[in-house]
C-alpha positions in Angstrom: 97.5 116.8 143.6 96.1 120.0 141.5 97.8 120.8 138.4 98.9 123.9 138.2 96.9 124.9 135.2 95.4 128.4 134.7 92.2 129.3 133.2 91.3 128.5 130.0 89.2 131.8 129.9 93.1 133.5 130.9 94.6 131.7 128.5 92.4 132.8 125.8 92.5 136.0 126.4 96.5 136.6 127.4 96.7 134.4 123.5 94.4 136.8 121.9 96.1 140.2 123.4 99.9 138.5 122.6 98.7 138.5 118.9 97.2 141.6 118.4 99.6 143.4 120.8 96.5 144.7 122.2 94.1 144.4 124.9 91.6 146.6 122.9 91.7 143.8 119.5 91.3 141.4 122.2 88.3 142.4 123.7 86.4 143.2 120.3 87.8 139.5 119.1 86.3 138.0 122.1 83.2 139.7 122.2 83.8 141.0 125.6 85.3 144.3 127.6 88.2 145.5 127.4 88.6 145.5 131.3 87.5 142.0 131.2 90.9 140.9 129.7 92.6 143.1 131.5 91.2 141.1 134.4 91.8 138.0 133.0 95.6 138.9 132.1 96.1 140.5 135.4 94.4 137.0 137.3 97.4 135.4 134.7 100.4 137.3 136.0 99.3 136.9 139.6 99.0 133.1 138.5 102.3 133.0 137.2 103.7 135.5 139.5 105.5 137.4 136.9 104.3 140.0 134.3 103.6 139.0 130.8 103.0 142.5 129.6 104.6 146.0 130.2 102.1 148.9 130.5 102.7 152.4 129.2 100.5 155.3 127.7 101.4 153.9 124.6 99.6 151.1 125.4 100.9 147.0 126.2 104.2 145.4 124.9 104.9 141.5 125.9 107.7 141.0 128.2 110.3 139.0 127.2 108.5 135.9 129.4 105.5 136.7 128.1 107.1 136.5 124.3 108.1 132.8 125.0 104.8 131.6 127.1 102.7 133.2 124.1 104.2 131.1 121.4 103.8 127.8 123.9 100.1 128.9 124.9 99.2 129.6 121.0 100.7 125.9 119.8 98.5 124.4 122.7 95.3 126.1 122.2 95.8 125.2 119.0 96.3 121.8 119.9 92.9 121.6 122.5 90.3 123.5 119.7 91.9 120.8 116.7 91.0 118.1 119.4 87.9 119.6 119.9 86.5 120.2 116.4 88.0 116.2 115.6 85.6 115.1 118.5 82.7 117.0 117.5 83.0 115.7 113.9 83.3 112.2 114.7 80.4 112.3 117.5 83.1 110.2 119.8 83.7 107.3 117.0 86.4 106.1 114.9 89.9 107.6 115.5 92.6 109.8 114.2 96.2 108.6 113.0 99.2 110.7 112.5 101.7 109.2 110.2 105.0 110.5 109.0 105.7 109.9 105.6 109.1 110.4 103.4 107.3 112.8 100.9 107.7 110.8 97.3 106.6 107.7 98.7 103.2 108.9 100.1 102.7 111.0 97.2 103.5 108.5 94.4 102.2 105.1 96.2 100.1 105.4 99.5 97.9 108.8 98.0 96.5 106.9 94.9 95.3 103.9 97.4 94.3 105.6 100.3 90.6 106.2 98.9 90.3 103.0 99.8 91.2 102.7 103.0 88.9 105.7 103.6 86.1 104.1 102.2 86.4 100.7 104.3 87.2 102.7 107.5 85.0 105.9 107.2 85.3 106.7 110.6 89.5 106.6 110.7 90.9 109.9 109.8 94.9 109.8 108.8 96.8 112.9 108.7 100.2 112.6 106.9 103.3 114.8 107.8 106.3 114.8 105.7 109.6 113.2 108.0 113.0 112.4 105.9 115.1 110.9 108.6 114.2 108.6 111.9 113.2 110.6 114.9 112.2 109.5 118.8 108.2 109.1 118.7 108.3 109.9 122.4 109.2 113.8 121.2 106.6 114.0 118.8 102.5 113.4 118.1 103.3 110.8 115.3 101.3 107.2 115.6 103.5 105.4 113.0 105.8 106.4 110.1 106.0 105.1 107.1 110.0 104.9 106.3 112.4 103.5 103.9 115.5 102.2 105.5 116.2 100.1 109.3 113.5 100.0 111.6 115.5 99.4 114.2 114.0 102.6 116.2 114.0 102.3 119.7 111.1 101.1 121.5 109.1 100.5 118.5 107.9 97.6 116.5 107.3 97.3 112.5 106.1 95.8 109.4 108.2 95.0 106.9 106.3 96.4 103.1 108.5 95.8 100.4 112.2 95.7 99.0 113.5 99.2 96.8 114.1 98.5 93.2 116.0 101.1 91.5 115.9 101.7 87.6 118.0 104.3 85.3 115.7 106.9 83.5 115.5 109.8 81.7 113.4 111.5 79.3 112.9 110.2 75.8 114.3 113.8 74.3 118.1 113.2 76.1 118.1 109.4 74.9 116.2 107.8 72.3 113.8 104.9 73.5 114.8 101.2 73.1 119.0 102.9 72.7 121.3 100.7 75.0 124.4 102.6 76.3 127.4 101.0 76.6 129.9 101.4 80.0 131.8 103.4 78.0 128.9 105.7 76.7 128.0 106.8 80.2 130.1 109.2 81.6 128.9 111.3 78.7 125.4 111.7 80.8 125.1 114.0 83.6 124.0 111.5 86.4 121.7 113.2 88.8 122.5 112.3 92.3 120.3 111.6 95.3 121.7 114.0 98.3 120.9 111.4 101.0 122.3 108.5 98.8 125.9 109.6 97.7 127.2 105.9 96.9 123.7 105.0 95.1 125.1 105.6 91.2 128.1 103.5 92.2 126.6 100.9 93.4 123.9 100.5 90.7 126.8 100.5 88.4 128.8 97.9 90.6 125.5 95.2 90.5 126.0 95.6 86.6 129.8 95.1 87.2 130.7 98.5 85.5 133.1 101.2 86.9 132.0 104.8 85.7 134.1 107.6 86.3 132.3 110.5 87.3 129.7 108.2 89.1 129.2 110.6 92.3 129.3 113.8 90.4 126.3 115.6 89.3 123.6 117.8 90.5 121.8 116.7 93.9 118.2 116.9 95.1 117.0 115.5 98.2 113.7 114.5 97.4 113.0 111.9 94.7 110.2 114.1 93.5 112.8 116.8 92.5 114.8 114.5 90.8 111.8 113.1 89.1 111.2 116.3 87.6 114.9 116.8 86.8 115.1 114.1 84.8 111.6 115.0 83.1 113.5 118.2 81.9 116.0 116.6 80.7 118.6 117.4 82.5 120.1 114.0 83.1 119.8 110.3 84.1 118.2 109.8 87.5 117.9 106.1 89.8 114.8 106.0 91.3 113.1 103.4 93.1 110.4 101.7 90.1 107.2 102.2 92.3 108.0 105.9 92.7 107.8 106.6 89.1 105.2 104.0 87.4 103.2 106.8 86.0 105.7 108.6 84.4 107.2 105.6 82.5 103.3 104.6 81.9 103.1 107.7 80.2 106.1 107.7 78.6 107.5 110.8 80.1 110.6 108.7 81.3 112.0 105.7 80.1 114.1 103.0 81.2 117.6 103.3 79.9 118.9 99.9 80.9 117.2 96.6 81.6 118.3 96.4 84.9 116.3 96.9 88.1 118.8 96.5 91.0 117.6 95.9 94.5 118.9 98.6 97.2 119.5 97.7 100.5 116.4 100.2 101.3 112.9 98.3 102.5 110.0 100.3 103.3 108.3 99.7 106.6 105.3 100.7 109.1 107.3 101.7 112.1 105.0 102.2 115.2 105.9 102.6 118.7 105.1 99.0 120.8 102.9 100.8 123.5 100.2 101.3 120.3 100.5 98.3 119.0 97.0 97.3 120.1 95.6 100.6 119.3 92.4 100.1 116.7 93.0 102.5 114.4 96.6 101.7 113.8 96.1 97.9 113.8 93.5 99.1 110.8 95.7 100.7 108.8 98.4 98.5 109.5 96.6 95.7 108.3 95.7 97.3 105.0 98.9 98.7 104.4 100.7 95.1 104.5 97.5 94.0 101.9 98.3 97.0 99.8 101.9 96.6 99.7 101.3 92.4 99.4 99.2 92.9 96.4 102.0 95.4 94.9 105.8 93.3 95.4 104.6 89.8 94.6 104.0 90.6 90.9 107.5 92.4 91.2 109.2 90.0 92.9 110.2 92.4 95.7 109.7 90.4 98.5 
């Protein structure tokens, strides 16, 4: 059966006349008449069988149809010439992955390797877009995300990476490096919270058996990255996960405050729907990945 697809050349120039609000810009942006588009829109409507634009001496105005079909048509023209410009690159080889990422992680631990995936798999581009919470791959463009917490998504498989160790720090101008504080010295700190992990502070303390009053109160960020930097300042004690931080305690911008990394009940995994499991780019990175995160938990004992 035909789809029920206008033209492209249509499409381009309704697109183009939406954005400038004229049929005028249109034409000079196309390099073509202006009573070309006004063919092309008109060959649209009757297409449609509505109006997309109203028509005065004033000049054109979108409809309120033609507002909503414009932002559609834009986002998948969009889509088509990225496509386009990926296939011309590659010359038809190799692949493209999209992969969401919870921000910290891919900044702090998959950026600094992912020169070497790039250099064993030239030809595999990844794209990473920043995705905090689980979502249905069906609704999306994603190929895999890399996530910390269940992977019990629907319809998808996964690769376990590695356990979550959290460690106390802060910066060596609130507490003096090598100084142990006692239960009781805590609640003298302002403990910096994590917004998606209210019980985490409490929990931490419960591994060491300690109760701290106060444990849940405190300012909250919801990226590790901003409490990072909090700490940094000096504004408190933060618990974040040891591999999200190894080059500010390298440096000695933080330090530990206890000797005590507790494992969460957070893993981080590969999560992939099952329909690309056999997809070659994926099974690529996927394969590197595990290596990657391998090589990093044995020495930490987080498997």
């Amino acid at each position: 059966m035909r789809r029920k697809i206008p033209s492209t050349l249509a499409l381009s120039a309704f697109e183009a006349a939406a954005r400038h609000q004229s049929f005028t810009k249109a034409a000079d942006e196309l390099a073509v008449t202006q009573s070309a588009v006004c063919r092309q829109i008109a060959s649209l409507e009757d297409f449609l069988g509505l109006k997309l634009f109203r028509r005065d001496r004033r000049g054109v105005a979108l409809t309120e149809a033609g507002v909503a079909y414009s932002r559609k048509v834009a986002s998948r023209l969009d889509d088509v010439e990225r496509d386009t410009v990926e296939l011309m690159g590659k010359g038809g080889k190799g692949g493209t992955l999209e992969v969401a990422v919870v921000p910290t992680f891919a900044t702090k631990w998959l950026l600094p390797r992912m020169s070497m995936f790039m250099a064993a798999h030239p030809d595999i581009t990844v794209n990473l877009s920043t995705r905090t919470r689980p979502f249905l791959f069906g609704d999306t463009d994603f190929d895999a995300a890399l996530y910390a917490g269940p992977a019990t998504w629907p319809g998808t498989a996964s690769c376990f990476l590695m356990r979550e160790s959290l460690i106390a720090v802060c910066s060596p101008d609130l507490i003096a490096p090598r100084q142990r504080l006692k239960a009781s010295d805590w609640s003298r700190y302002r403990l910096l919270q994590q917004s998606t992990r209210p019980y985490a502070w409490r929990d931490w303390f419960a591994s060491r058996g300690m109760r701290v009053e106060g444990d849940m109160s405190g300012p909250r960020f919801e990226l590790f990255s901003m409490q990072t930097e909090a700490a940094i300042q000096g504004i408190g004690i933060a618990l974040i996960p040891r591999l999200l931080i190894e080059d500010e305690l390298r440096r000695g911008i933080l330090i530990s405050v206890a000797q005590h990394d507790y494992l969460s009940d957070r893993s981080y995994y590969l999560i992939y729907p099952e329909q690309k499991s056999d997809s070659a780019p994926l099974v690529a990175f996927r394969e590197w990945i595990e290596e990657q995160a391998r090589s990093y938990r044995e020495p930490l004992g987080l498997g």
